[in-house]
N, C-alpha and C positions, 0 to 999 in steps of 0.2 A: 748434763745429767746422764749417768750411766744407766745401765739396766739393773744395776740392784740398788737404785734409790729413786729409781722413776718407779709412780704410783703404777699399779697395773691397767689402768686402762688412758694411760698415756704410750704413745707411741713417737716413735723417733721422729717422725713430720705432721704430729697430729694428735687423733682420738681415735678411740674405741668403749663399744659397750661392755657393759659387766657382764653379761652373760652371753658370749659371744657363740655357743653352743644352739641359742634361739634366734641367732642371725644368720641368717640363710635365703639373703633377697634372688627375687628372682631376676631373669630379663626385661628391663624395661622394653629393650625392641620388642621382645616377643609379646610385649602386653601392647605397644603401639599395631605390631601386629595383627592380631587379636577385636582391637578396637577398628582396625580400618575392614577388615571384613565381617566381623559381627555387629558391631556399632556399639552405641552406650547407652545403656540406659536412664543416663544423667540425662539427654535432651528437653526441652523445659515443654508443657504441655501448651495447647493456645491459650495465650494470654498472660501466659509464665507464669511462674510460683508464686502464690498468697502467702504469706504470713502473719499472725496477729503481731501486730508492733504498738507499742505505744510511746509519746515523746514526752521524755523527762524533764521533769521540773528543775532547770536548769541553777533556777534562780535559790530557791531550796538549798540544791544541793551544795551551790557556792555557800550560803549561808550556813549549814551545817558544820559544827565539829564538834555535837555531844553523840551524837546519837552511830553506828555501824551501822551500813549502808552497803548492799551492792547492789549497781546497775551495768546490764549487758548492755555493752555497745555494737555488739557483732563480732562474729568469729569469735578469736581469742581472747580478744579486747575489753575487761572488764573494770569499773571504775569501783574502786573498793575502799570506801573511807572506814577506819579502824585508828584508833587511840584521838580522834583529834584531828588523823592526816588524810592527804588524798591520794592515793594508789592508784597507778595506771597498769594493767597487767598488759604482754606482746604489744603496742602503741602500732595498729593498723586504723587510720579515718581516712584512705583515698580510695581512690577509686576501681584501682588497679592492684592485684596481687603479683607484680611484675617490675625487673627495672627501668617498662619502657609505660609510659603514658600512654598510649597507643594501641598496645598489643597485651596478649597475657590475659588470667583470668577476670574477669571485672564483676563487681558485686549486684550481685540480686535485689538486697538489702541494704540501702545507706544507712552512714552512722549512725545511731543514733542521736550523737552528739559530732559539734565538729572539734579541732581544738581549741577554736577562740571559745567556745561555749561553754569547758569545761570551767572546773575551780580550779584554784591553782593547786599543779601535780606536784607531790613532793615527792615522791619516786614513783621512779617508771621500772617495770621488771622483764627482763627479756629474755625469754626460754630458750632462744638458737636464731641463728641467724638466717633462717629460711625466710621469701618477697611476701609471704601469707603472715607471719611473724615478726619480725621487723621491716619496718617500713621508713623509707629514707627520710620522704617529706614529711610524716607525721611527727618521728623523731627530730630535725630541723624546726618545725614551727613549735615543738613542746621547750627547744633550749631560749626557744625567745619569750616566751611565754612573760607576762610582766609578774616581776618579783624575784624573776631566775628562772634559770633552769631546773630541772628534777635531779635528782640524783638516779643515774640512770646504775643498776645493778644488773651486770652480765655476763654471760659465761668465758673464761677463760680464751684468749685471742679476739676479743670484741673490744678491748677497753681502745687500743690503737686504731680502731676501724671508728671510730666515735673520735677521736684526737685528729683524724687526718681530716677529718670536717670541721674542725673548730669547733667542736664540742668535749670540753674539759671534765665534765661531774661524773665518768664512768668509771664504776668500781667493779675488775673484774674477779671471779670467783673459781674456785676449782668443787668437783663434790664435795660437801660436807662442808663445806666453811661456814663462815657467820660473820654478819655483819650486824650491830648494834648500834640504833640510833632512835633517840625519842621515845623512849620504851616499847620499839618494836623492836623485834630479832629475827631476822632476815636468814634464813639457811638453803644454799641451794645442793638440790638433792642427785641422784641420780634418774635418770630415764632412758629405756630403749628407743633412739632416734639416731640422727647424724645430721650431717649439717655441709651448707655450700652456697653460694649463691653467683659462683661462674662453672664452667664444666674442669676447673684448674684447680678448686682449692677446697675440694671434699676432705670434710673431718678435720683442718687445719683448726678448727674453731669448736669449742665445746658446746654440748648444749645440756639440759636438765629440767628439773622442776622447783617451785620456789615453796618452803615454806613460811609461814608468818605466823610470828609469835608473840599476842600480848596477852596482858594480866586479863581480859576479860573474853580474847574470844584468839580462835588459831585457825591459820586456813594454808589449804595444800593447794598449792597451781600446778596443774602436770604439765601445761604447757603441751607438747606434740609427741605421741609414745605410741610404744605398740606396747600391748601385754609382757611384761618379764616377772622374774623373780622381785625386783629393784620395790616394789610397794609395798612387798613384806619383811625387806629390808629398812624400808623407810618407816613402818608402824614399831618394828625392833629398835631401832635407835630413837625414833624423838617423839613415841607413842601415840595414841590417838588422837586423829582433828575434828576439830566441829566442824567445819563446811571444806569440801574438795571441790576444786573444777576440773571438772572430765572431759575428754573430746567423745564424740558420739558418733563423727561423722567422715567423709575421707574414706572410707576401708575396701568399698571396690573395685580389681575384684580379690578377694582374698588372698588366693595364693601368689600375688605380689605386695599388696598393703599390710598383711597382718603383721610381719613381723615390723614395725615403723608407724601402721597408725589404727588406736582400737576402734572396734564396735561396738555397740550398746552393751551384748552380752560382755565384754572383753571390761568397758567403763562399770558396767554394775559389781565386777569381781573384782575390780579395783576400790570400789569403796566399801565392798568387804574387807579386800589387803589390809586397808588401812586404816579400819576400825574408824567410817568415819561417821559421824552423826548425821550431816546431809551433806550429801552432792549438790552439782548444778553441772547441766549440760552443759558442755561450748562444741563451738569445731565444727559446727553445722547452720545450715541457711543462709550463709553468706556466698562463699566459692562456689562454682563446680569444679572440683579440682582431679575427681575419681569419676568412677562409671555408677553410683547409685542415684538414683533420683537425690534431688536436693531436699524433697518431703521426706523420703524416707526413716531418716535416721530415727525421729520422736515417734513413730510410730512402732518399731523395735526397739526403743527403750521401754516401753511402755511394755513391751510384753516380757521383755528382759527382768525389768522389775517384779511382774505378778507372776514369772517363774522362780525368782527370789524371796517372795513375799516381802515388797518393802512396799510401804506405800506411799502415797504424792506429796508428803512431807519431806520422805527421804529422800529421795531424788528430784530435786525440782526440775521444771521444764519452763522456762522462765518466755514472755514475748520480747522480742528484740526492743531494747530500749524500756526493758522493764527493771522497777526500781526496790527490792527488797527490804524490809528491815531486817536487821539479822538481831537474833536473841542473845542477851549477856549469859555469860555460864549459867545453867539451872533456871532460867529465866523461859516462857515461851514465847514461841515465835512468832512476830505479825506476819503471815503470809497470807497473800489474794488469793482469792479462786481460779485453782490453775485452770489451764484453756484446753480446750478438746483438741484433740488428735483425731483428724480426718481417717 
């Protein structure tokens, strides 16, 4: 492919963002730096983080396929039944945000579910290739999964990285494309990120956000982003969504994380971009992956919100392993009584 038929944010060995004008990372040394002389204020207090979690009715949800459904499972990882099917959003259930068992970030928060406990996945959706966003052995234990594999949908240079494991169902995608199957319409979008998972192969591999589209209800996955133009690009082309997944969390200390991963204020302007009816947090209480406390984030959503005036409908703030009904178009919505923010 030449330079005047290559899409513009393809590059001769790779990728690149659409608004490359708001990419301007800083030094990672200088932030390791930084962190060995000032320290972080991620460290876990005595007795480490609380969260309200609750565990999902497993059995339910297998039996389920009238009703729209989400449940967090942690992090990025949300289980999303819509038309009938079961949606597995980024498939992270180990232990470890790392490619070593051993080492690397390890979770606060177990899954809510593990994979044997899920119902069976009919697609799995993978935003980029980052050890916090796909996960080897979670994706491995879903191609066995009894009845089949998932159809896994991923971003451009992922479909061979899924091949070279013996796993065949990967369909991969460039921005904008579409996938239709089962009267859902699958569109993966843009986002400000990038992607790698050796110090050799930055940006070889695309990454983005997923749209999902049926006759009853639509939803946006951002997957892992910093703030860009690209969410008012994405409410211009394929209009407003009923429910968004946000990241919340990740973002210190700014002048390295903004441009790659939002903050609450950053996720509430997002679901303005996108004209969307309700959010839902992700992206937080699981890793310490930044320098903010791991509480942090819902308690600056929280004030991000009532400087927007949205209120606790609009944004939800779900407990790990909590399990939503979501409302048909025009219909209202059964939601529980959200949980305090310390």
């Amino acid at each position: 492919m030449d330079d005047t038929t290559r899409p513009p944010h393809h590059t001769p060995t790779g990728f690149r963002n659409n608004h490359p004008d708001g990419w301007r990372r800083g030094s990672f040394w200088k932030w390791q730096q930084e962190r060995w002389f000032k320290g972080s204020a991620a460290k876990p207090p005595p007795g480490g983080w609380q969260f309200p979690s609750e565990t999902p009715n497993a059995g339910w949800l297998a039996a389920n396929r009238g009703l729209p459904t989400l449940t967090w499972l942690g992090h990025s990882t949300f289980l999303l039944q819509l038309g009938g099917l079961n949606l597995l959003t980024d498939p992270h259930l180990t232990a470890r945000a790392s490619p070593s068992r051993f080492v690397g970030p390890r979770r606060w928060m177990p899954p809510a579910l593990t994979v044997e406990q899920l119902p069976h996945i009919d697609f799995a959706l993978v935003s980029h290739n980052h050890y916090d966003h796909l996960d080897e052995g979670t994706v491995r234990r879903l191609a066995r999964q009894p009845g089949g594999a998932p159809r896994f949908l991923v971003p451009l240079g992922l479909e061979e990285w899924f091949a070279r494991r013996g796993m065949t169902t990967a369909t991969e995608m460039d921005w904008w494309q579409s996938f239709e199957r089962h009267g859902l319409r699958f569109t993966f979008t843009p986002v400000q990120h990038w992607s790698a998972r050796s110090a050799w192969d930055r940006d070889r591999t695309l990454w983005g956000g997923w749209r999902v589209d049926h006759a009853d209800h639509s939803v946006f996955f951002a997957g892992d982003t910093g703030y860009s133009p690209d969410f008012k690009d994405i409410h211009a082309r394929l209009g407003p969504v009923d429910l968004a997944l946000l990241p919340i969390g990740a973002y210190a200390p700014r002048w390295f994380m903004a441009v790659m991963h939002t903050d609450p204020d950053d996720a509430v302007q997002i679901h303005l971009d996108l004209h969307a009816r309700r959010s839902v947090a992700m992206h937080w209480g699981t890793f310490v992956l930044t320098d903010e406390p791991l509480d942090e984030p819902p308690q600056r959503l929280r004030r991000a919100m009532a400087a927007a005036g949205l209120g606790e409908d609009e944004f939800w703030l779900l407990r790990h392993g909590e399990t939503r009904r979501l409302d048909i178009r025009g219909q209202t919505t059964v939601a529980q009584q959200p949980w305090s923010v310390p």
